[in-house]
C-alpha positions as CSV (number, residue, x, y, z in Angstrom):
1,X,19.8,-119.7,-95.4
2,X,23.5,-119.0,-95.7
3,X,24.6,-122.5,-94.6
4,X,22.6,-124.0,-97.6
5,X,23.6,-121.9,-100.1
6,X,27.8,-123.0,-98.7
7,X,26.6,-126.0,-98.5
8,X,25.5,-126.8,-102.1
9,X,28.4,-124.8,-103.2
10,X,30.6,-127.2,-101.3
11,X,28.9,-130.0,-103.5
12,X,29.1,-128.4,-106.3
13,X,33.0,-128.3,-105.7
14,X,33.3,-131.9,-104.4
15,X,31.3,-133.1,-107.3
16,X,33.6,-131.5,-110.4
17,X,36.8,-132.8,-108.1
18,X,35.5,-136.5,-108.0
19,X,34.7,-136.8,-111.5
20,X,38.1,-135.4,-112.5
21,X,39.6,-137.9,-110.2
22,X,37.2,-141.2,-111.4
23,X,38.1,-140.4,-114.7
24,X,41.6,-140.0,-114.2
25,X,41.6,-143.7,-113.1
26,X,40.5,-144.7,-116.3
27,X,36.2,-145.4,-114.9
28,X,34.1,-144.6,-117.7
29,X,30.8,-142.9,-116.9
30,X,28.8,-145.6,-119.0
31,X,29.7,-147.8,-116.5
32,X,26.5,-148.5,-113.9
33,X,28.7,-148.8,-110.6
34,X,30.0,-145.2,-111.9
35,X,27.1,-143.0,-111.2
36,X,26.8,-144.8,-107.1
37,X,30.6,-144.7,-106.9
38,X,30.7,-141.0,-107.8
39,X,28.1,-140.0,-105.6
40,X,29.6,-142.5,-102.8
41,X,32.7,-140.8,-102.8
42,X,30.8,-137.1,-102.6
43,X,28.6,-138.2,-99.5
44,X,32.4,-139.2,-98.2
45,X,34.3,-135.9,-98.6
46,X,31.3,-134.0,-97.5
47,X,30.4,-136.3,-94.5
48,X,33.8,-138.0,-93.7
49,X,33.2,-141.8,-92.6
50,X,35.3,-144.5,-90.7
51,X,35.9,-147.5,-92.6
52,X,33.7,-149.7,-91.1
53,X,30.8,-147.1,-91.4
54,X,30.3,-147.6,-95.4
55,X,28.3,-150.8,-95.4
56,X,26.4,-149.2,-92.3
57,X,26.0,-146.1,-93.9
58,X,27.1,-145.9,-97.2
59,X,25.2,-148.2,-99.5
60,X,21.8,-147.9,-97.5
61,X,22.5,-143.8,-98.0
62,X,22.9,-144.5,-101.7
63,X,20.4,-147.5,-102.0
64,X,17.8,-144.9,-101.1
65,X,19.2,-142.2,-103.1
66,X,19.1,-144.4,-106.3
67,X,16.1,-146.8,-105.2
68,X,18.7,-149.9,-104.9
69,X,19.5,-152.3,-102.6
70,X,22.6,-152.0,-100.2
71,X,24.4,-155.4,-102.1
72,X,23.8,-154.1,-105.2
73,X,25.0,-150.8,-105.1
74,X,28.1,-152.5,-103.6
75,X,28.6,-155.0,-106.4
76,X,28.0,-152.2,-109.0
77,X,31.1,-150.2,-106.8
78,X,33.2,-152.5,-107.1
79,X,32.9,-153.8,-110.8
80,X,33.4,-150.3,-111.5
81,X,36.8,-150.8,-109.6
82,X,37.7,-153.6,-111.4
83,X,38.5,-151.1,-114.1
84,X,41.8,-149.8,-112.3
85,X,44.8,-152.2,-113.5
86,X,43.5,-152.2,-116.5
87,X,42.8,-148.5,-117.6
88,X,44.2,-146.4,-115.0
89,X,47.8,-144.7,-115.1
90,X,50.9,-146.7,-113.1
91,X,51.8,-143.1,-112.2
92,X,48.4,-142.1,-110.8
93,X,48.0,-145.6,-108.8
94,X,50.8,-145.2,-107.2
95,X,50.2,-141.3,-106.5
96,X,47.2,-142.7,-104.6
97,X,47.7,-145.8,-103.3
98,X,51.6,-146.2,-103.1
99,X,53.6,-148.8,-103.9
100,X,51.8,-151.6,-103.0
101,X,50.6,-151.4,-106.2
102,X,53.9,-151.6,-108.2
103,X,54.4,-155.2,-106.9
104,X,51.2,-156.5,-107.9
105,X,49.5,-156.0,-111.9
106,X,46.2,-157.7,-110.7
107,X,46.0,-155.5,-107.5
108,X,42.7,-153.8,-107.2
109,X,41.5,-151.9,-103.7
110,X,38.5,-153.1,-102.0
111,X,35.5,-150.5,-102.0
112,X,36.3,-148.9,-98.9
113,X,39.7,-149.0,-99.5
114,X,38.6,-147.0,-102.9
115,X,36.4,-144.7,-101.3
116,X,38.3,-143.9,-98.4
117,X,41.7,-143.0,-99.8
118,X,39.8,-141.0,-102.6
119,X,37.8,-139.0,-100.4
120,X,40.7,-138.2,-98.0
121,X,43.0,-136.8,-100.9
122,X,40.4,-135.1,-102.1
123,X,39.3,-133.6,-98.9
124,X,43.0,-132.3,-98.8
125,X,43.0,-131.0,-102.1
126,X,40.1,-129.3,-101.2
127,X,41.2,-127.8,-98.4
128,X,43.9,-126.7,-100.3
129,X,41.6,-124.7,-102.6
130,X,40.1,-122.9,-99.8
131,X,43.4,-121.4,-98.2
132,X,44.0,-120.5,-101.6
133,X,41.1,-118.4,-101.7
134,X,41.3,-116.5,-98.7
């Protein structure tokens, strides 16, 4: 019973992380692709995914979670994402996704892209947390 009670705590964790992060680029929760990208990002950290696992495993995982379809949990994603050059901070862009973004004001990363550099940093972060702790 131990191992559930980490693991929700472990959510729990991931889950207030994330949503500082998403709104730090400027994604406003009213937005629909929020609520999949949040909890896409969450299965992610938790269950860390190669690239070309998140149209495998990913959107059906969150199509069933949300009663979707795999496409349109993607294209909600990624209109979400189309929010970035417009609302997000240069500073916080670049913090993320380097400079590849300074060259280019209509830039925007693909979902995985998104998801995958996201999850990673705040993977880290979280494992900075916990040596923190101990």
């Amino acid at each position: 019973m131990t191992g559930v009670l980490i693991r929700e705590e472990e959510r729990r964790i991931a889950e207030q992380h994330v949503v500082e992060v998403i709104f730090a680029f400027g994604i406003p929760a009213s937005v629909k692709g929020y609520h999949y990208l949040r909890e896409g990002i969450i299965y992610a950290v938790l269950n860390p995914l190669p690239l070309d696992s998140l149209t495998k495993q990913l959107y059906p995982y969150l199509g069933r979670l949300f009663h979707k379809t795999g496409s349109s949990i993607e294209s909600s994603i990624r209109r979400a994402i189309e929010y970035l050059p417009a609302r997000a901070d240069e500073e916080i862009l670049r913090s993320y996704f380097g400079v590849e973004y300074a060259y280019n004001e209509f830039w925007r990363p693909s979902n995985s892209e998104f998801i995958s550099v996201v999850s990673e940093k705040v993977r880290v972060d979280l494992g900075r947390m916990a040596m923190w702790r101990m």
